[in-house]
C-alpha positions as semicolon CSV with decimal commas, in nm:
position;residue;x (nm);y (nm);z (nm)
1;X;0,000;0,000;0,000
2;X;0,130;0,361;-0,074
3;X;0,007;0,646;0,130
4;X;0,057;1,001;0,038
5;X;-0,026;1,233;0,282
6;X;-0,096;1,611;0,112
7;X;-0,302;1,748;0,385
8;X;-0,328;1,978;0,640
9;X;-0,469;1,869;0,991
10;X;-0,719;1,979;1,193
11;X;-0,645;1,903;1,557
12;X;-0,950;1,726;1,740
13;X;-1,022;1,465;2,020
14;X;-1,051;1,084;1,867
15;X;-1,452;1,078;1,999
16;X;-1,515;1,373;1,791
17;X;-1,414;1,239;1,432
18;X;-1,712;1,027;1,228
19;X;-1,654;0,672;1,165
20;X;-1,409;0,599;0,883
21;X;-1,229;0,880;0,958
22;X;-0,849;0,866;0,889
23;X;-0,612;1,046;1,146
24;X;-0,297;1,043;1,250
25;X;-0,131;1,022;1,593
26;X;0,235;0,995;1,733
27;X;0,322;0,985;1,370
28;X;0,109;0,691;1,244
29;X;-0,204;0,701;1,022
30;X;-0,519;0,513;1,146
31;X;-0,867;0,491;1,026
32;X;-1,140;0,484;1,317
33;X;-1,339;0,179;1,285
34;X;-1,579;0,170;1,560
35;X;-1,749;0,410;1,815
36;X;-1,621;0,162;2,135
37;X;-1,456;0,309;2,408
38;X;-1,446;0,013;2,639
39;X;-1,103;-0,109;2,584
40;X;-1,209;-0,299;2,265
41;X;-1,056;-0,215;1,915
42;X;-1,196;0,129;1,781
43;X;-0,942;0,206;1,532
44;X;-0,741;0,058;1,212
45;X;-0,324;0,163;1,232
46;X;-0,240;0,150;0,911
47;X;0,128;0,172;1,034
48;X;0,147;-0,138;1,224
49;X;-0,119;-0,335;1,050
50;X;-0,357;-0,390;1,388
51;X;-0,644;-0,303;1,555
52;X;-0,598;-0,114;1,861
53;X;-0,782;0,138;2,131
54;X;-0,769;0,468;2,175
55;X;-0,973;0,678;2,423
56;X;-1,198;0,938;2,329
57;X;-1,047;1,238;2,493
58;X;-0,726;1,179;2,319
59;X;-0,613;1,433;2,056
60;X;-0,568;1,302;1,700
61;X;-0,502;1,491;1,365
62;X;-0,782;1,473;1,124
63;X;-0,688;1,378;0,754
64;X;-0,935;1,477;0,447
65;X;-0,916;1,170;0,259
66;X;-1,004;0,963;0,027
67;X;-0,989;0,542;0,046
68;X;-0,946;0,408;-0,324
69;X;-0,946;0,031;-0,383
70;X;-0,808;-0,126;-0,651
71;X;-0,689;-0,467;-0,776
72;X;-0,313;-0,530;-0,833
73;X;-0,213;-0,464;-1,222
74;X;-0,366;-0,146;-1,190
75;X;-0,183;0,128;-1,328
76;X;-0,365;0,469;-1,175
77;X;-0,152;0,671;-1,442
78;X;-0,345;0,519;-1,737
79;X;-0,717;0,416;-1,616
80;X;-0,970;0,718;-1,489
81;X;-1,285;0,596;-1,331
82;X;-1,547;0,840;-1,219
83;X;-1,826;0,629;-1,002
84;X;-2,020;1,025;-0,992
């Protein structure tokens, strides 16, 4: 997987950004997969390849993004697809 990261980030606590949200904290990017705050698994690090908690008072940088799947072969510099 190749991650570019273009953005600038908005500072906010981890129980404030919306499910599917990708963030980054302590220099890792994670996606938040779950609205659990009970010590169970709440967010995707992309990083480390794992599930892991993190509390909703903690402070995260929000990334703008965009997830794009694709199947290997794909060359993004020749194909366009526009799903509207």
């Amino acid at each position: 997987m190749r991650i570019i990261d273009k953005s600038v980030n908005e500072e906010k606590d981890f129980g404030d950004i919306g499910l599917d949200d990708i963030f980054k904290y302590d220099d890792r990017i994670f996606m938040k997969v779950s609205h659990s705050c009970d010590n169970e698994p709440n967010a995707y690090d992309f990083t480390k390849g794992r599930l892991t908690n993190i509390s909703d008072d903690t402070k995260v940088k929000y990334v703008p993004s965009e997830l794009i799947l694709h199947e290997r072969g794909w060359d993004c510099r020749t194909e366009q697809v526009d799903i509207g």
